[in-house]
C-alpha positions, 0 to 999 in steps of 0.5 A: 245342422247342415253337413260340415263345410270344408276349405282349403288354403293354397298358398306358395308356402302351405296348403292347409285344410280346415272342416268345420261347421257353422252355425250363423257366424258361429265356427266349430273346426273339426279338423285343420291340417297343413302340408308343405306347397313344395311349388319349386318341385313342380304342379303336379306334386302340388296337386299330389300334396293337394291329394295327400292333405284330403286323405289325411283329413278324410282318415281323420275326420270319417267325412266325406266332402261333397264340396270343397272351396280352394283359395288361391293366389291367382285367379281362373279366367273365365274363358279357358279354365286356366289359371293366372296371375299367381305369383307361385308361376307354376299354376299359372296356365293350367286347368287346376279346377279341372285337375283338383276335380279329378285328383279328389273326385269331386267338385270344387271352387276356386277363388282368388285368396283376397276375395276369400279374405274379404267374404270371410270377414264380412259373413263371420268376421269384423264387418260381422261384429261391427257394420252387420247390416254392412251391404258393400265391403272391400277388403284389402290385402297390403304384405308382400303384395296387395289386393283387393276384394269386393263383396256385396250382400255376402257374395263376391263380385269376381267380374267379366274377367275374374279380376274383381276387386284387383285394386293392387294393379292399379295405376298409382305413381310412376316412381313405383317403378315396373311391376311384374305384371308388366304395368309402371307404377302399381299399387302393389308397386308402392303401399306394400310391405315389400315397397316399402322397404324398398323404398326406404333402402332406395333412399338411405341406402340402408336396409330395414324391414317393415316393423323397424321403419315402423318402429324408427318411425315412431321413436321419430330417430330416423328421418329416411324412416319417417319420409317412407311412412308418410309416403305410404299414408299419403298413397294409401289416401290416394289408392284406397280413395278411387276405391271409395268414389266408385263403390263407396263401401259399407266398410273396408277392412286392412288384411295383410301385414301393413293392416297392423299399422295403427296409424293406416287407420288415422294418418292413413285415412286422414289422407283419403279426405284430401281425394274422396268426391264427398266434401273431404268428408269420409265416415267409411268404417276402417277395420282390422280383420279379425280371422287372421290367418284363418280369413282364406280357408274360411271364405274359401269354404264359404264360397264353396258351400 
């Protein structure tokens, strides 16, 4: 059996570490340990907690890591070694492969966290089971924001510019309004939880998060509620179709809070047909994931291996 393969999750909340072996798409976790983010004290305490948590780990376990894979909520761009486009700002313009690398004293990768999602999914998750001899997979992410990952024959394409698979800044409709990466009208801006939600508040004047939208939406007791949710079918149709016409993957699968919808994968994907350039034919595979929250340090650890 090869030496065990470590990953590590770096989220705006958490990092969370996890050693575990594999075998084929067999996992067997040896240790998994979180720590705070703590990110409004700063970027160095973040790569301090970074630090603390492979000691701890270390200590644990008597390993010593070769490699470690990091799964981030931003990207690296490929020219400078900085990172961007995380939503914990803080990271954003700093060389934190370079300074993970010389807090731990080894090498490591850094990967976007969709990215990460959708490769474990696809070696040793859902895709795995269901579509094995699956070449292409998109995984999204739909919560708070939303991304996008592709990978083809189990790895990742993160492009010229380290922004593969960014589906959640693509243009949709302008009533999502100005997005924080600058643009009008995102993805992000208009199928994720988050909007959702605004959306609904927007109309009704009222608040409701996204699993009593849901809920009224299927009791059918409130009409602003079922208005909302057939916007995010129809626009999910529309976003997730151009995804279709240009990879035209093997299978996608919904991460996120919104991939518990039920109704994504009928309604949803009901709404593709009206845009997919098949004859309004679509036999894509729709799945949800099977890693849950273990999908980012899983594919982190993947990558990196």
């Amino acid at each position: 059996m090869s030496d065990p393969i470590w990953g590590v999750d770096l989220g705006g909340t958490k990092i969370e570490v996890s050693v575990f072996n594999l075998d084929g798409s067999k996992v067997d976790i040896i240790d998994r340990q979180r720590v705070p983010t703590e990110a409004t004290k700063g970027y160095q305490h973040i790569i301090n907690q970074i630090g603390k948590l492979i000691s701890s780990a270390k200590a644990k376990t008597g390993l010593e890591p070769k490699h470690i894979g990091f799964s981030t909520p931003g990207t690296t761009e490929p020219s400078t070694g900085l990172m961007k486009n995380c939503n914990t700002v803080v990271m954003n313009e700093q060389p934190m492969k370079q300074d993970i690398e010389d807090a731990l004293g080894i090498p490591v990768t850094l990967t976007n966290d969709a990215n990460c999602f959708a490769v474990a999914e696809a070696r040793i998750g859902i895709v795995h089971d269901v579509v094995p001899d699956a070449r292409i997979v998109f995984g999204v992410i739909m919560g708070t924001g939303c991304g996008g990952g592709v990978v083809i024959d189990g790895k990742v394409i993160t492009g010229h510019h380290g922004i593969g698979g960014e589906w959640g800044h693509n243009f949709l409709h302008e009533s999502g309004g100005e997005c924080y990466c600058g643009s009008i009208g995102c993805v992000e801006r208009i199928i994720s939880g988050t909007s959702v939600q605004r959306y609904y508040h927007e109309q009704s004047g009222q608040k409701k998060v996204m699993k009593d939208i849901v809920a009224a939406y299927r009791g059918n007791s409130d009409p602003i509620a079922t208005q909302s949710m057939e916007r995010l079918f129809q626009m999910f149709g529309q976003a997730i179709s151009v995804i279709i016409n240009i990879l035209d993957p093997d299978a996608i699968v919904l991460g996120g809070g919104l991939g518990n919808i039920d109704e994504l994968y009928t309604h949803g994907v009901k709404e593709v047909e009206k845009h997919i350039f098949n004859k309004r034919v679509v036999t894509t595979p729709f799945l949800k994931p099977k890693l849950g929250d273990s999908a980012g340090v899983f594919g982190a650890a993947l990558i990196g291996a």
